[in-house]
C-alpha positions as CSV (number, residue, x, y, z in Angstrom):
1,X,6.4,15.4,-12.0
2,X,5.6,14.0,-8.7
3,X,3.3,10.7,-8.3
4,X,-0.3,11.4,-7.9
5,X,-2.3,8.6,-6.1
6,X,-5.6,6.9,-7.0
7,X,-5.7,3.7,-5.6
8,X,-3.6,2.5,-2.9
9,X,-3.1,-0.3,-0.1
10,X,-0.3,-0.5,2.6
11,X,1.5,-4.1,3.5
12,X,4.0,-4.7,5.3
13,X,6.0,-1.8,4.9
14,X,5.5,-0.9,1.1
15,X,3.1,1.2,-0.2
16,X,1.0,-0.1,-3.3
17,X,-0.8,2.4,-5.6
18,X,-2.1,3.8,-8.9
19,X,-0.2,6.0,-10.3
20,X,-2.6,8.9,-12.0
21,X,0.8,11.2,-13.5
22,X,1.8,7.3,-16.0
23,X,-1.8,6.5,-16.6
24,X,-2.9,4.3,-13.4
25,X,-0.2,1.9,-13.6
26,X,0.6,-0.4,-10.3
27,X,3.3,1.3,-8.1
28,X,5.2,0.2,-4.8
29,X,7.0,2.3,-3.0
30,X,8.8,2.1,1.0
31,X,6.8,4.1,3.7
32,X,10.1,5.9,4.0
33,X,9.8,6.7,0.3
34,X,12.4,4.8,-1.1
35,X,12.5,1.8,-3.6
36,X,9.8,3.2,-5.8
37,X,9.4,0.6,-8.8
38,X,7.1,-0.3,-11.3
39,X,4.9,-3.1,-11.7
40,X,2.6,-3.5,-14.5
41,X,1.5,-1.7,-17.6
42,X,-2.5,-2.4,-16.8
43,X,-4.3,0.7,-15.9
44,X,-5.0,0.0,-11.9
45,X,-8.2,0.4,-9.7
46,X,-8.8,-1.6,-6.4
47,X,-5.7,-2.5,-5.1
48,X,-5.4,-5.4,-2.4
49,X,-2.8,-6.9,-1.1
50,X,-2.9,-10.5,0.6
51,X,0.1,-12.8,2.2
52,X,2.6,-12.2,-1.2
53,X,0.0,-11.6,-3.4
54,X,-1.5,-7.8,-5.2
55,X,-5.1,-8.4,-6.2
56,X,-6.4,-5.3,-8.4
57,X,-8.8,-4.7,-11.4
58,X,-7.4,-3.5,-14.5
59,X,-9.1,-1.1,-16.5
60,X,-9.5,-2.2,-20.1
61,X,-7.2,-1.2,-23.0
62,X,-6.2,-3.0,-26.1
63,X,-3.8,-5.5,-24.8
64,X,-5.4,-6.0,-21.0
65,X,-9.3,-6.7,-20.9
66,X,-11.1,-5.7,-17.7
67,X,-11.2,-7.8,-14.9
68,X,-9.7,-8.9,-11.8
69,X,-5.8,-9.8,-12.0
70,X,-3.2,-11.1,-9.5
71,X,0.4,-10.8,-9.1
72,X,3.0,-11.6,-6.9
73,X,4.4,-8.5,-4.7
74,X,7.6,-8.5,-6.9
75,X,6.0,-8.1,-10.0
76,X,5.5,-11.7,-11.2
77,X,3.1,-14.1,-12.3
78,X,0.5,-11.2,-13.6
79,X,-2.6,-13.2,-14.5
80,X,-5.9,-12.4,-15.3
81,X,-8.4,-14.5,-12.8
């Protein structure tokens, strides 16, 4: 099944999104379409990317309230703000 997007913002050469087709969860991917990796497990909306940072809001579910949430471009430091 091929990735459908929702969300997205493009930095510095990757491609950040929300993945519809594994329930909105925080994708990057190359421009050339390489690299694809997972980031989170929060349902995504409102994806913004600053210097190393992914700013998004995650949708609510029984581990991740809603809210605004940061995380480094790799993946780390995921923290509600």
């Amino acid at each position: 099944m091929e990735d459908q997007l929702l969300g997205l913002n493009i930095s510095n050469g990757w491609i950040y999104y929300s993945n519809a087709s594994d329930g909105n969860k925080l994708y990057k991917i190359k421009v050339d379409g390489t690299s694809k990796t997972k980031l989170n497990d929060i349902a995504t909306s409102c994806i913004n990317v600053v210097d190393n940072w992914i700013f998004y809001s995650g949708e609510f579910s029984a581990y991740y309230p809603n809210g605004l949430y940061r995380m480094k471009i790799d993946g780390t430091l995921n923290k509600q703000i």
